[in-house]
N, CA and C atoms as a LAMMPS dump frame, in Angstrom:
ITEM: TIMESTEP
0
ITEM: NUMBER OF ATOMS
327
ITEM: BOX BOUNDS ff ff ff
-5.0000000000000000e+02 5.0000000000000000e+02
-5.0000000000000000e+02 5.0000000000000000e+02
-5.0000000000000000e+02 5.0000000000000000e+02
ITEM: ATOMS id mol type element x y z
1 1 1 N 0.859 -1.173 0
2 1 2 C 0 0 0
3 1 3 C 0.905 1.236 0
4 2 1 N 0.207 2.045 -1.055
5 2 2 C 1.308 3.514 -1.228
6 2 3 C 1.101 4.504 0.049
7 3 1 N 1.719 5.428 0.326
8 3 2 C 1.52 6.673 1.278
9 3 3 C 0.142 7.784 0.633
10 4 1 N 0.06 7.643 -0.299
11 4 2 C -1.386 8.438 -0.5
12 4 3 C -2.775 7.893 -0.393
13 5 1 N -2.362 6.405 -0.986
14 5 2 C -3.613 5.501 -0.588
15 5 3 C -4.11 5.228 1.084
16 6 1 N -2.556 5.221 1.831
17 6 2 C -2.696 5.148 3.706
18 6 3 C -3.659 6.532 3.98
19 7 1 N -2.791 7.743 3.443
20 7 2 C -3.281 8.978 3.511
21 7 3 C -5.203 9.091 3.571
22 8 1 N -5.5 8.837 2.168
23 8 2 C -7.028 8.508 2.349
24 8 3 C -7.393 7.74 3.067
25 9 1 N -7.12 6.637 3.456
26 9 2 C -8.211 5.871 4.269
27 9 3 C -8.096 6.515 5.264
28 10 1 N -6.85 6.837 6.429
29 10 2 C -6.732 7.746 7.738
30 10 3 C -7.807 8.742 7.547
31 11 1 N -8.087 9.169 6.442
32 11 2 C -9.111 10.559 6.522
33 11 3 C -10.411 10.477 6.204
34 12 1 N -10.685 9.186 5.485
35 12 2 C -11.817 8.94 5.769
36 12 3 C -12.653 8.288 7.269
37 13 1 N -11.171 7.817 7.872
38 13 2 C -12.084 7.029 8.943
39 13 3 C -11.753 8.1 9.781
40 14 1 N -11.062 8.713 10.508
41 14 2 C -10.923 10.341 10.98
42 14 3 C -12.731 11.228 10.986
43 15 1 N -13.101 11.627 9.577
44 15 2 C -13.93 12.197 8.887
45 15 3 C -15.224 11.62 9.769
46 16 1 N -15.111 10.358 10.688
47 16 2 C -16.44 10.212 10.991
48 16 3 C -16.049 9.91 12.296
49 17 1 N -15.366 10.543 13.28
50 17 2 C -14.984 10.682 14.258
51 17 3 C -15.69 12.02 15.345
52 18 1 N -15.708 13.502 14.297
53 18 2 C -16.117 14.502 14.846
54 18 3 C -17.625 14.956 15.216
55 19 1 N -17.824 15.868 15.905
56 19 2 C -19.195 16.355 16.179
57 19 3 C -19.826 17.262 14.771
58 20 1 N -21.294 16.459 14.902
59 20 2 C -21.803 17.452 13.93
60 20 3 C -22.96 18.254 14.502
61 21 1 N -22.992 19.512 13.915
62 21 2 C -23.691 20.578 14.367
63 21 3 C -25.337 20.01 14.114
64 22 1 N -26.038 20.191 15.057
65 22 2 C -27.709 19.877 15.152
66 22 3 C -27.969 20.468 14.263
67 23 1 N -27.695 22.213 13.673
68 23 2 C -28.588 22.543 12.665
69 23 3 C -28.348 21.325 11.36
70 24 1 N -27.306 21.201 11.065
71 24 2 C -27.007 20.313 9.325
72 24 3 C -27.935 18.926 9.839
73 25 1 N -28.061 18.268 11.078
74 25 2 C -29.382 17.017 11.086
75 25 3 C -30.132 17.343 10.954
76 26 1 N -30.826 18.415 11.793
77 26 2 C -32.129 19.305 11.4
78 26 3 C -32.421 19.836 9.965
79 27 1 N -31.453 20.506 9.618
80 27 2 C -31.614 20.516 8.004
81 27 3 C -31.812 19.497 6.688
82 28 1 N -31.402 18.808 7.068
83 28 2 C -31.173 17.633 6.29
84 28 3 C -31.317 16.083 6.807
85 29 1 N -32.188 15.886 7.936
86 29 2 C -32.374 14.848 8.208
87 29 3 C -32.203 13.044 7.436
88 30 1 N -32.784 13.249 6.096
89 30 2 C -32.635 11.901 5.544
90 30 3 C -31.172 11.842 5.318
91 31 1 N -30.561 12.769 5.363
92 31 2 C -29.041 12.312 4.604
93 31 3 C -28.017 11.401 6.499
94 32 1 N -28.914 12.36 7.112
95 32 2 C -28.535 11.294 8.474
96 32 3 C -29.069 10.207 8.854
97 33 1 N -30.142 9.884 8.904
98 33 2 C -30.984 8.724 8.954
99 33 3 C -30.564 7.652 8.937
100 34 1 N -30.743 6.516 10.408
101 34 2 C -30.12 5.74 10.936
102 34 3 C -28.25 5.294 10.541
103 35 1 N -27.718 6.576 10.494
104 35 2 C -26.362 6.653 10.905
105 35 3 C -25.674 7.564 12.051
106 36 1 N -24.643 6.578 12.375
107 36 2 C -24.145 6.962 13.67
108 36 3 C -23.719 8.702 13.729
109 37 1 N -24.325 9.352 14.94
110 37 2 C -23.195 10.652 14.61
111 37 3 C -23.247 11.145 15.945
112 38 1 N -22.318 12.152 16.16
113 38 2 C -22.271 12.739 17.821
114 38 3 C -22.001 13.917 17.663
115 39 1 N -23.27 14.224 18.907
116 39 2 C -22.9 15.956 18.971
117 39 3 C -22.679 16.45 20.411
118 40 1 N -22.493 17.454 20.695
119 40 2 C -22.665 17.823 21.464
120 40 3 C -22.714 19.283 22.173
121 41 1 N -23.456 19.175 23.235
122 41 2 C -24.009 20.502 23.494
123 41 3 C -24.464 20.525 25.349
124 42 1 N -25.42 21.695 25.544
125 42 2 C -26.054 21.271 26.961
126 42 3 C -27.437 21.295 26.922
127 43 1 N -27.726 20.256 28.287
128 43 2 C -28.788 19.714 28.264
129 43 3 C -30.19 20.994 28.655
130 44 1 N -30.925 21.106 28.151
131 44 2 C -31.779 22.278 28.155
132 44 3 C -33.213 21.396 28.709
133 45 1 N -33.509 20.199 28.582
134 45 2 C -34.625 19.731 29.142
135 45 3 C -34.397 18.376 29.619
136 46 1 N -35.101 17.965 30.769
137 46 2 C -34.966 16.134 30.734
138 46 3 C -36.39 15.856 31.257
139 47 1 N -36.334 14.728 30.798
140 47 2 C -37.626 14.066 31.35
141 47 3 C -37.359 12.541 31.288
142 48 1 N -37.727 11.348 32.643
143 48 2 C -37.181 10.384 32.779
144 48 3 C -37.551 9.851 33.643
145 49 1 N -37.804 7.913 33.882
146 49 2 C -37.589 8.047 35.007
147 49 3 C -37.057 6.34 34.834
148 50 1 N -36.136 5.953 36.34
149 50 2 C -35.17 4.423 36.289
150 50 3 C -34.377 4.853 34.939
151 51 1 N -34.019 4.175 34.108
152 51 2 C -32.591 4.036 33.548
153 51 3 C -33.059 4.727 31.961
154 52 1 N -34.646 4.981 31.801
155 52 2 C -34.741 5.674 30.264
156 52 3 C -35.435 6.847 30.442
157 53 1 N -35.806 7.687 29.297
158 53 2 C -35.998 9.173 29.291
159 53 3 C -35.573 9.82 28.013
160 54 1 N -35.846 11.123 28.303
161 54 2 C -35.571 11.862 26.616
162 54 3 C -35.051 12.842 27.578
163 55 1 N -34.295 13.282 26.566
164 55 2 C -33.332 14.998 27.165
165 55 3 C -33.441 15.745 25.579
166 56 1 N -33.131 17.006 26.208
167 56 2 C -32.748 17.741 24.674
168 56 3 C -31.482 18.421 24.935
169 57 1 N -30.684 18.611 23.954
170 57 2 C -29.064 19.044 23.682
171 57 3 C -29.446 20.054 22.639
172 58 1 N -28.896 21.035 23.568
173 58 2 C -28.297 22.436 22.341
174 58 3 C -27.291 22.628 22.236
175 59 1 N -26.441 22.773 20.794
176 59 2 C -25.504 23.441 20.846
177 59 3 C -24.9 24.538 20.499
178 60 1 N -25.863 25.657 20.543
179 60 2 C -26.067 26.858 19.882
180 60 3 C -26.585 27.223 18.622
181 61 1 N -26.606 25.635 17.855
182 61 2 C -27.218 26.106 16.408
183 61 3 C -28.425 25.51 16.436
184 62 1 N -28.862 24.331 17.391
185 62 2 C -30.35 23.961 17.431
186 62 3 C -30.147 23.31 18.332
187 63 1 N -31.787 22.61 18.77
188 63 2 C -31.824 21.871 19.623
189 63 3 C -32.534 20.844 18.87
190 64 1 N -31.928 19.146 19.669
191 64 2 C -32.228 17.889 19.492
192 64 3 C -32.543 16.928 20.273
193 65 1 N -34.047 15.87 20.52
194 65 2 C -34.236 15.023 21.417
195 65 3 C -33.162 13.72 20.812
196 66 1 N -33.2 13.723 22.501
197 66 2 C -32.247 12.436 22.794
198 66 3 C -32.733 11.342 23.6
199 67 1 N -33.294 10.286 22.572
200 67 2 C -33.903 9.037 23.467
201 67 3 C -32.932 8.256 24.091
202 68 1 N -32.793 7.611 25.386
203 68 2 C -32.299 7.21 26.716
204 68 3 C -32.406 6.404 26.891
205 69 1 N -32.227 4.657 26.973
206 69 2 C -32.175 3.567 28.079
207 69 3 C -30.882 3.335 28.839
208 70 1 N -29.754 4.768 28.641
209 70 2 C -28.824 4.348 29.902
210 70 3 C -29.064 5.445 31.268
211 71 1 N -29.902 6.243 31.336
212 71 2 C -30.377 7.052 31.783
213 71 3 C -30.355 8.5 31.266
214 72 1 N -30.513 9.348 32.134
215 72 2 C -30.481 10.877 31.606
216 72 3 C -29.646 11.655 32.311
217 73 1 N -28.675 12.903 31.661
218 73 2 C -27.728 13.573 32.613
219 73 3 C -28.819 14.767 33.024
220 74 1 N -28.3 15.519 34.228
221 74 2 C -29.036 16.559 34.282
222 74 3 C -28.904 18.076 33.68
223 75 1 N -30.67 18.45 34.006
224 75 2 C -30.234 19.772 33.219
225 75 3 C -29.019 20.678 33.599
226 76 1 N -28.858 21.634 32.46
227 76 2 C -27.406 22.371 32.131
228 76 3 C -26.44 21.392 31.927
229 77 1 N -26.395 20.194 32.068
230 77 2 C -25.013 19.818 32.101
231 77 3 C -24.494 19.287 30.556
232 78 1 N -23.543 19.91 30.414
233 78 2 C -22.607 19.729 28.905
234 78 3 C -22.488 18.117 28.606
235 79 1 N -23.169 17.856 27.74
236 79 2 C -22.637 16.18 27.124
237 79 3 C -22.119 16.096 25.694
238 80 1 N -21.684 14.93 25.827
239 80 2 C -21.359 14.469 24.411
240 80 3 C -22.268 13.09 23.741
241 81 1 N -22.927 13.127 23.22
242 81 2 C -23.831 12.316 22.551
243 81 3 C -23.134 11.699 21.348
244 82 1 N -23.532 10.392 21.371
245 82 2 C -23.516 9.184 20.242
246 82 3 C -24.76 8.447 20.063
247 83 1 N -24.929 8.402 18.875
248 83 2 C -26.034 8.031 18.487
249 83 3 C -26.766 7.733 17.053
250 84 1 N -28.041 7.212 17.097
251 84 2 C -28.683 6.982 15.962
252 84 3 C -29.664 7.8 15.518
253 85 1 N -29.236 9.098 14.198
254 85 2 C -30.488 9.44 13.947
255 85 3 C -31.699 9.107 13.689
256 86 1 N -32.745 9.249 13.895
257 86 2 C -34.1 8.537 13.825
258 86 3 C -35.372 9.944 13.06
259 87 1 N -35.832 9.962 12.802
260 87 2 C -37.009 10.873 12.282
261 87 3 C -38.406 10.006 12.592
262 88 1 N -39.15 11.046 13.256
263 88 2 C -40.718 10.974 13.685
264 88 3 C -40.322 10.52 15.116
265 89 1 N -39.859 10.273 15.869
266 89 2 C -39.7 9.648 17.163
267 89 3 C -40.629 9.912 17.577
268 90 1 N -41.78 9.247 18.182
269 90 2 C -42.945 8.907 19.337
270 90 3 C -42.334 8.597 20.548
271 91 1 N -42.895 8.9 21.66
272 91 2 C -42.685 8.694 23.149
273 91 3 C -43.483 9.26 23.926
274 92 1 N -43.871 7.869 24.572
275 92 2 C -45.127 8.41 25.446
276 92 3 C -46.5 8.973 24.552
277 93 1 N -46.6 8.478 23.102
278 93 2 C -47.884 9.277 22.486
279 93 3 C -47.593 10.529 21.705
280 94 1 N -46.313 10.881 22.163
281 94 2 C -46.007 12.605 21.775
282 94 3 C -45.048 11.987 20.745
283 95 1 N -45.364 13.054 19.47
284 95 2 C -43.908 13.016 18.636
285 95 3 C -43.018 14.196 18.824
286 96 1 N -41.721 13.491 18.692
287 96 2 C -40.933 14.354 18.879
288 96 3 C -39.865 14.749 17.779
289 97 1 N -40.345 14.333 16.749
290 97 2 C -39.448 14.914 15.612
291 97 3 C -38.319 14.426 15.213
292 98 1 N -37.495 14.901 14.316
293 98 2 C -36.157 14.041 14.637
294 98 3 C -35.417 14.085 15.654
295 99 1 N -34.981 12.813 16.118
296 99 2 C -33.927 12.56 17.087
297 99 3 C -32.987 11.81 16.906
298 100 1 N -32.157 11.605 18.21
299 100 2 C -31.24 10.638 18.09
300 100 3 C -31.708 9.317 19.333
301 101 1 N -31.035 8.205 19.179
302 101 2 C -31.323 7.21 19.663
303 101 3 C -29.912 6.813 20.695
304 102 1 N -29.885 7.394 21.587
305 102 2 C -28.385 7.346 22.538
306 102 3 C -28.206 6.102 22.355
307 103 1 N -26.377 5.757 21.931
308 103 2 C -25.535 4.774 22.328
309 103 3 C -24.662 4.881 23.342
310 104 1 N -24.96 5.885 23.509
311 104 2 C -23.869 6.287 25.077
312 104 3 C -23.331 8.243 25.269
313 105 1 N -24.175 8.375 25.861
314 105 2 C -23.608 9.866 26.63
315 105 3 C -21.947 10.116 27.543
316 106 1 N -21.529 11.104 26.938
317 106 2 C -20.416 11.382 28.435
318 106 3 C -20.714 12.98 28.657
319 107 1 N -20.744 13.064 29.72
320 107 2 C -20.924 14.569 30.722
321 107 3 C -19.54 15.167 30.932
322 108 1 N -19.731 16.337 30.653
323 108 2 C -18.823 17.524 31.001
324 108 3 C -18.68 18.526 31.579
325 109 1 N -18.272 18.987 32.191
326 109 2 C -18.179 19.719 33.621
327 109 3 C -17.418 21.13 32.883
């Protein structure tokens, strides 16, 4: 394998490492749709209760629900989200639009 061919692959798999801004999911939802992506922001709402729940994450360019079965961080607090975009999310009867489907939160102080 040549040094330009190493070059690309490092940057493609790199390329899906970073946070993406809520407005470009919000904007463009199908182009995210059930692929992995992480953002992050602070928590502006929660609602929950035992180990699942929905929160919402802003990160100055929008806000996004975040469905929960490892629990929920609390409000204000800065996370980092991984996850599955989803569109139409229902919970509890209510839709909630597009979201993401948490694979795992980390909190930031």
């Amino acid at each position: 394998m040549n040094k330009a061919s190493l070059l690309v692959i490092c940057a493609v798999v790199l390329s899906g490492c970073g946070t993406v801004r809520i407005n470009r999911i919000l904007a463009d939802p199908a182009r995210y749709h059930n692929r992995p992506v992480t953002v992050e922001g602070r928590v502006t709402s929660v609602a929950g209760a035992l180990n699942m729940g929905v929160y919402q994450v802003d990160d100055g360019s929008g806000k996004i629900y975040v469905v929960s079965n490892r629990g929920v961080p609390a409000r204000d607090a800065r996370v980092k989200v991984e996850g599955m975009v989803t569109p139409g999310v229902n919970v509890m009867g209510m839709t909630m639009g597009t979201a993401i489907t948490e694979r795992g939160h980390r909190v930031r102080f």
